[in-house]
C-alpha positions in Angstrom: 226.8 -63.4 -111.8 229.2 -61.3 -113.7 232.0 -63.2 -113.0 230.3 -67.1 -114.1 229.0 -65.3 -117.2 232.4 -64.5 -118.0 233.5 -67.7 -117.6 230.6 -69.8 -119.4 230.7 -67.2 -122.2 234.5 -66.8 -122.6 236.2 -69.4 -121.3 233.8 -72.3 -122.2 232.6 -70.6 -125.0 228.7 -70.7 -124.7 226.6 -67.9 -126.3 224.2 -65.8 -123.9 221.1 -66.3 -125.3 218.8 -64.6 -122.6 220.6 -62.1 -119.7 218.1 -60.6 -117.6 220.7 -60.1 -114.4 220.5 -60.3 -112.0 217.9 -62.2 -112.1 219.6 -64.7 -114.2 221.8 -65.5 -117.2 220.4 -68.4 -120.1 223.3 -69.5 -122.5 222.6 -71.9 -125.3 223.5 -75.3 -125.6 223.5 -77.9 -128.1 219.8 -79.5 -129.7 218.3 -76.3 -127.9 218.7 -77.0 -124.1 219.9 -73.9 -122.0 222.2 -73.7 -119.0 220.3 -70.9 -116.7 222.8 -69.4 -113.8 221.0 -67.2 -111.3 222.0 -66.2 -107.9 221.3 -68.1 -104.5 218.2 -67.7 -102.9 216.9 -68.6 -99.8 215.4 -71.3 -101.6 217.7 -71.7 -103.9 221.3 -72.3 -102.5 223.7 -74.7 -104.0 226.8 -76.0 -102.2 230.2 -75.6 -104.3 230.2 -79.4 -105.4 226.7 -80.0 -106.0 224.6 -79.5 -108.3 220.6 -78.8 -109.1 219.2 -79.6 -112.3 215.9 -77.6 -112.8 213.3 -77.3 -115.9 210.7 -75.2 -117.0 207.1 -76.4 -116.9 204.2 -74.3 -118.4 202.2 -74.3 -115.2 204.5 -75.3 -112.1 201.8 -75.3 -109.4 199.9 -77.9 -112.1 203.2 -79.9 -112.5 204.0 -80.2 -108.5 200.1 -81.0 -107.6 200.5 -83.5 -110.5 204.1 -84.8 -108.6 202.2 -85.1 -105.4 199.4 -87.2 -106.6 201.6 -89.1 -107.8 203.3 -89.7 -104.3 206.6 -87.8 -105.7 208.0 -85.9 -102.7 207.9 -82.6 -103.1 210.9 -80.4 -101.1 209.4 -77.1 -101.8 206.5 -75.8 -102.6 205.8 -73.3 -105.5 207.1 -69.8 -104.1 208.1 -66.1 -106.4 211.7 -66.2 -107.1 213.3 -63.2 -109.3 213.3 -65.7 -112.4 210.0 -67.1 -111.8 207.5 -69.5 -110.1 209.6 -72.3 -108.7 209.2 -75.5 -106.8 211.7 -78.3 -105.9 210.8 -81.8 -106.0 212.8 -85.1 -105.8 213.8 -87.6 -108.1 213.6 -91.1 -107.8 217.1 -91.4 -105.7 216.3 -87.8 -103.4 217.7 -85.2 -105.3 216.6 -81.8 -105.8 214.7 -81.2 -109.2 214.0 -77.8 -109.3 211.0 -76.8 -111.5 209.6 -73.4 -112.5 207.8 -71.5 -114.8 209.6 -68.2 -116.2 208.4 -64.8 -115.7 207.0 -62.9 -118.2 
């Protein structure tokens, strides 16, 4: 973790606008979106030279009984992480959306 926030903060310039490591790191990006890093998880591991987009829902065990009703496949149910209440769904093409809802 200490070693990406380096680089998003210094090489790429991007201001750290939440760090609660190790948890995870937020940086700030442009019209008020946010780029959070956090370590792998057993639910949360990401291949060098993929990617997971994720977003933040208010109520992510609403949002994925919502997805399922909807007949949107949903890879993993809503589990505790360190950051949060998290769930992975798919988009329209099979990838993995992650959703979540922050801890407090």
């Amino acid at each position: 973790m200490a070693r990406s926030c380096n680089f998003y903060r210094d090489v790429l310039g991007l201001e750290v606008t939440d760090d609660r490591s190790p948890a995870w790191i937020e940086f700030g990006i442009a019209g008020g979106a946010v780029l959070r890093l956090h370590p792998k998880s057993e639910l949360l591991t990401v291949r060098p030279g993929s990617l997971q987009l994720g977003f933040t829902v208010e109520n992510v065990d609403g949002f994925v009984a919502g997805c399922a009703a909807q007949g949107i496949p949903v890879f993993e149910d809503p589990c505790e992480e360190p950051s949060g209440r998290v769930a992975v769904i798919s988009d329209p093409d099979g990838y993995p959306i992650q959703v979540g809802t922050l801890a407090r």
